[in-house]
C-alpha positions in Angstrom: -4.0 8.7 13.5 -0.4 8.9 12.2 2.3 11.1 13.1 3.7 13.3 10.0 7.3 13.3 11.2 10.1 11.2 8.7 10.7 9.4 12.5 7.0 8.3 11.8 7.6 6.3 8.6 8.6 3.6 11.4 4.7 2.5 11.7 4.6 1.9 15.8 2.6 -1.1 17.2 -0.7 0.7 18.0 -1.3 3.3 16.0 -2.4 1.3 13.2 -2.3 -2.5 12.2 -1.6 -4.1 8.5 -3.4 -7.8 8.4 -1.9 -9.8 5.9 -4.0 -12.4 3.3 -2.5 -15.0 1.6 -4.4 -18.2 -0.2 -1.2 -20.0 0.6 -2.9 -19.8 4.6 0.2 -20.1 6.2 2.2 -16.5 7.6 4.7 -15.6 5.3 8.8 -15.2 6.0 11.7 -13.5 5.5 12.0 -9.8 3.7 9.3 -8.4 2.3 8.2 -5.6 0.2 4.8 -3.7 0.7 3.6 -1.6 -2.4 0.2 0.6 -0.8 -0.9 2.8 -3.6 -2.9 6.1 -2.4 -6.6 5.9 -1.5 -7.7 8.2 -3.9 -5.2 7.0 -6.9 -6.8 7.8 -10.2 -5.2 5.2 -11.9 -5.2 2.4 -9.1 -7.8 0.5 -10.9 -5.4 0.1 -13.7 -3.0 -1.8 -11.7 -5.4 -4.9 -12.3 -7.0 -4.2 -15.5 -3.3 -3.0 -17.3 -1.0 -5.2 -15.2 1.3 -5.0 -18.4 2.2 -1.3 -17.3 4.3 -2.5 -14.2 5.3 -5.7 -15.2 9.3 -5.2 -13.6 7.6 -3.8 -10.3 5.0 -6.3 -9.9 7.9 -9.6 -9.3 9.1 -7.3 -6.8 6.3 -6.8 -4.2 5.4 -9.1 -2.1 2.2 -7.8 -0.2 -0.1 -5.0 -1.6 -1.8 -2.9 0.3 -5.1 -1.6 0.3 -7.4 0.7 3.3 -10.1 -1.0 5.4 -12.1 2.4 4.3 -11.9 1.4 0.5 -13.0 -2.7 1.5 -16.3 -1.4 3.3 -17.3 1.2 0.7 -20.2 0.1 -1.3 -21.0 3.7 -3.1 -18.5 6.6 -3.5 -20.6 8.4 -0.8 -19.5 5.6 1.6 -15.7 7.2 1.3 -15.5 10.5 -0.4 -11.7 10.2 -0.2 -11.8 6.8 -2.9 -12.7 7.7 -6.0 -13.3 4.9 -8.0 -11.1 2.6 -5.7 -14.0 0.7 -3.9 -15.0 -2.6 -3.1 -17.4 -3.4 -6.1 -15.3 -1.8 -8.3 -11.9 -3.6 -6.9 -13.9 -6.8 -6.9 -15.3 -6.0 -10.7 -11.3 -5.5 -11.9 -10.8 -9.1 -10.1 -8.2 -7.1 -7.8 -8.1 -9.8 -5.1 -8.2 -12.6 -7.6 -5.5 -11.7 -9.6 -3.1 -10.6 -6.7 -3.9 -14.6 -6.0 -3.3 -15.5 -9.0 0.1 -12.9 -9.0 1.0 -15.0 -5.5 0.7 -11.3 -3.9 -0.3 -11.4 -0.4 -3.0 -8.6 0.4 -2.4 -6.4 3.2 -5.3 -4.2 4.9 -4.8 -0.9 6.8 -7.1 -0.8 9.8 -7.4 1.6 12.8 -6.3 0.7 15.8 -6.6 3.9 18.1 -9.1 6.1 17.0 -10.7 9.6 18.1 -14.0 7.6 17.6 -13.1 4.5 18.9 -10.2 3.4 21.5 -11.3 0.2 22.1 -11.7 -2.9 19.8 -14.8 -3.1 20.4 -15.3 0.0 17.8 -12.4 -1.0 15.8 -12.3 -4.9 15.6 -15.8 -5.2 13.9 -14.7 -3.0 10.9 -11.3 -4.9 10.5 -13.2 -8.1 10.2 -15.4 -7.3 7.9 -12.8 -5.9 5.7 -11.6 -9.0 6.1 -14.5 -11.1 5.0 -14.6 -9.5 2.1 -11.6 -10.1 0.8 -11.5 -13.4 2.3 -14.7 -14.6 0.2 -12.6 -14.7 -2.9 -8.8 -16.1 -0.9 -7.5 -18.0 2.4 -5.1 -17.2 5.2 -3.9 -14.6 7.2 -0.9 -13.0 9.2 0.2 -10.2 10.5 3.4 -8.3 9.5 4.9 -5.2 10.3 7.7 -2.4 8.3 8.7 0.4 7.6 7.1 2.6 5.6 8.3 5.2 2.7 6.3 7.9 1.9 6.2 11.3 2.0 5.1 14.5 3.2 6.1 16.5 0.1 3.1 16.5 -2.0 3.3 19.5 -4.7 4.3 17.1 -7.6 4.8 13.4 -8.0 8.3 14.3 -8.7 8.6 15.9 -5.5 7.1 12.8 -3.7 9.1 10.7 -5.3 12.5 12.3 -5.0 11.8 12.6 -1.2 10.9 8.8 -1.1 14.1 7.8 -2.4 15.9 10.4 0.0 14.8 8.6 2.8 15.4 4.9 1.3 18.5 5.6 1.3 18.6 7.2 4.7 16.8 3.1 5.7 19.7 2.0 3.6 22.8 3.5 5.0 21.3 3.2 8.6 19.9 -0.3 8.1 20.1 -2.1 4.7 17.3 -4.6 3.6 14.6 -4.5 5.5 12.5 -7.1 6.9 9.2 -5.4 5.3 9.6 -2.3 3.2 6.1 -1.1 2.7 5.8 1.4 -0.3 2.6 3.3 0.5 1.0 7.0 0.1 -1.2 8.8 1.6 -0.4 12.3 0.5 -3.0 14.8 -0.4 -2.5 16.7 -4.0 -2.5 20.4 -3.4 -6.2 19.9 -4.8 -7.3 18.2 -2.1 -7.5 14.7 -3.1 -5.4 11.6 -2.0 -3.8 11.3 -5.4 0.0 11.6 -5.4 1.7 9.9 -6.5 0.3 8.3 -9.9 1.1 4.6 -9.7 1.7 4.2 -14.0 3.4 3.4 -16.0 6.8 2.5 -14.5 8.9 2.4 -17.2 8.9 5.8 -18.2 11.7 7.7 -17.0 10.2 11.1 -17.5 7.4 9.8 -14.9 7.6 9.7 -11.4 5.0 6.8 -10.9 4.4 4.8 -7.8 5.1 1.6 -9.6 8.8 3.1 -10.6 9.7 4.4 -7.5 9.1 0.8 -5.8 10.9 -0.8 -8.1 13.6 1.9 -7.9 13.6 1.7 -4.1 13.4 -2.3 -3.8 16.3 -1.9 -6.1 18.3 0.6 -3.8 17.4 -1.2 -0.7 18.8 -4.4 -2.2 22.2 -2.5 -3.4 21.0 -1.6 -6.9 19.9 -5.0 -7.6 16.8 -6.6 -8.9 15.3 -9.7 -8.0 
């Protein structure tokens, strides 16, 4: 469940729970910066086989972000919603290796409260096995929490993203850095499909990628400075 309000970006204790993985095993510290691309991302595979396309974002981030529902799929049929952004085909692009190898700490959405399932007994066993599997390839865990930017405006990327970086600097002028700034989407294209926004390239000023926008936000958060 998450509530579509811009008060809801602030992701409340309960409603859903971000797990963080890290090979270095120990929680990590200080501010952080969450990139979650959309479940149904067309080009989210790319992230790991073109990491040349968001090579200024990448130092950036700190945790990415992926869906328990993507981790347990097996076949497209086991989430419609994916496209090609399952576990054997994550695991075949060596996503969770070369976030390792990146030293980006991986970060899984699971349900918390659910229709199906308000007890962890539901909820619990399908968080760990997420889990497992991403823990068969690295160590470690903690658990982190932020704010998230994303958006409800979903007719074009550019849309998405000029909303996106309306409210960072509403987080900015109200807060400053953050502890954790988790740049995530789950916005459904007018076709249907969890696709906005694209996440590449990010250098392209004429495109209103994913992978730009957190770079331009870490950047606005931070005072118009890169790390």
């Amino acid at each position: 469940m998450r509530l579509r309000s811009r008060r809801s970006r602030l992701l409340p204790l309960g409603l859903a729970l971000a797990v963080a993985l890290a090979a270095c095993g120990s929680p990590a510290t200080g501010r952080q910066v969450w990139f979650g691309p959309n479940m149904g991302s067309v080009d989210m595979i790319e992230l790991f086989t073109q990491p040349s396309q968001w090579r200024a974002a990448r130092p950036s981030t700190d945790v990415f972000k992926f869906y328990e529902q993507q981790l347990l799929a097996d076949t497209a049929a086991d989430c419609l919603d994916c496209g090609r952004n399952i576990y054997p085909q994550l695991a075949r692009a060596e996503a969770f290796t070369r976030l390792n190898a990146w030293a980006l700490r991986i970060g899984i959405e699971v349900g918390v409260i659910k229709s199906w399932g308000c007890a962890a007994s539901a909820t619990l066993p399908l968080a760990r096995e997420a889990m497992r599997r991403v823990e068969t390839r690295i160590e470690g865990q903690g658990i982190p929490f932020g704010v998230i930017f994303w958006s409800e405006v979903r007719a074009s990327d550019e849309a998405y993203f000029a909303d996106v970086m309306a409210w960072v600097e509403t987080v900015r002028m109200a807060i400053g850095e953050l502890t954790h700034s988790i740049f995530q989407s789950w916005a459904v294209a007018p076709d249907g499909r969890l696709t906005v926004p694209a996440n590449l390239p990010e250098a392209d000023a004429a495109a209103h990628t994913h992978t730009r926008l957190l770079d331009e936000g870490v950047a606005a958060l931070r005072g118009g400075t890169r790390r």
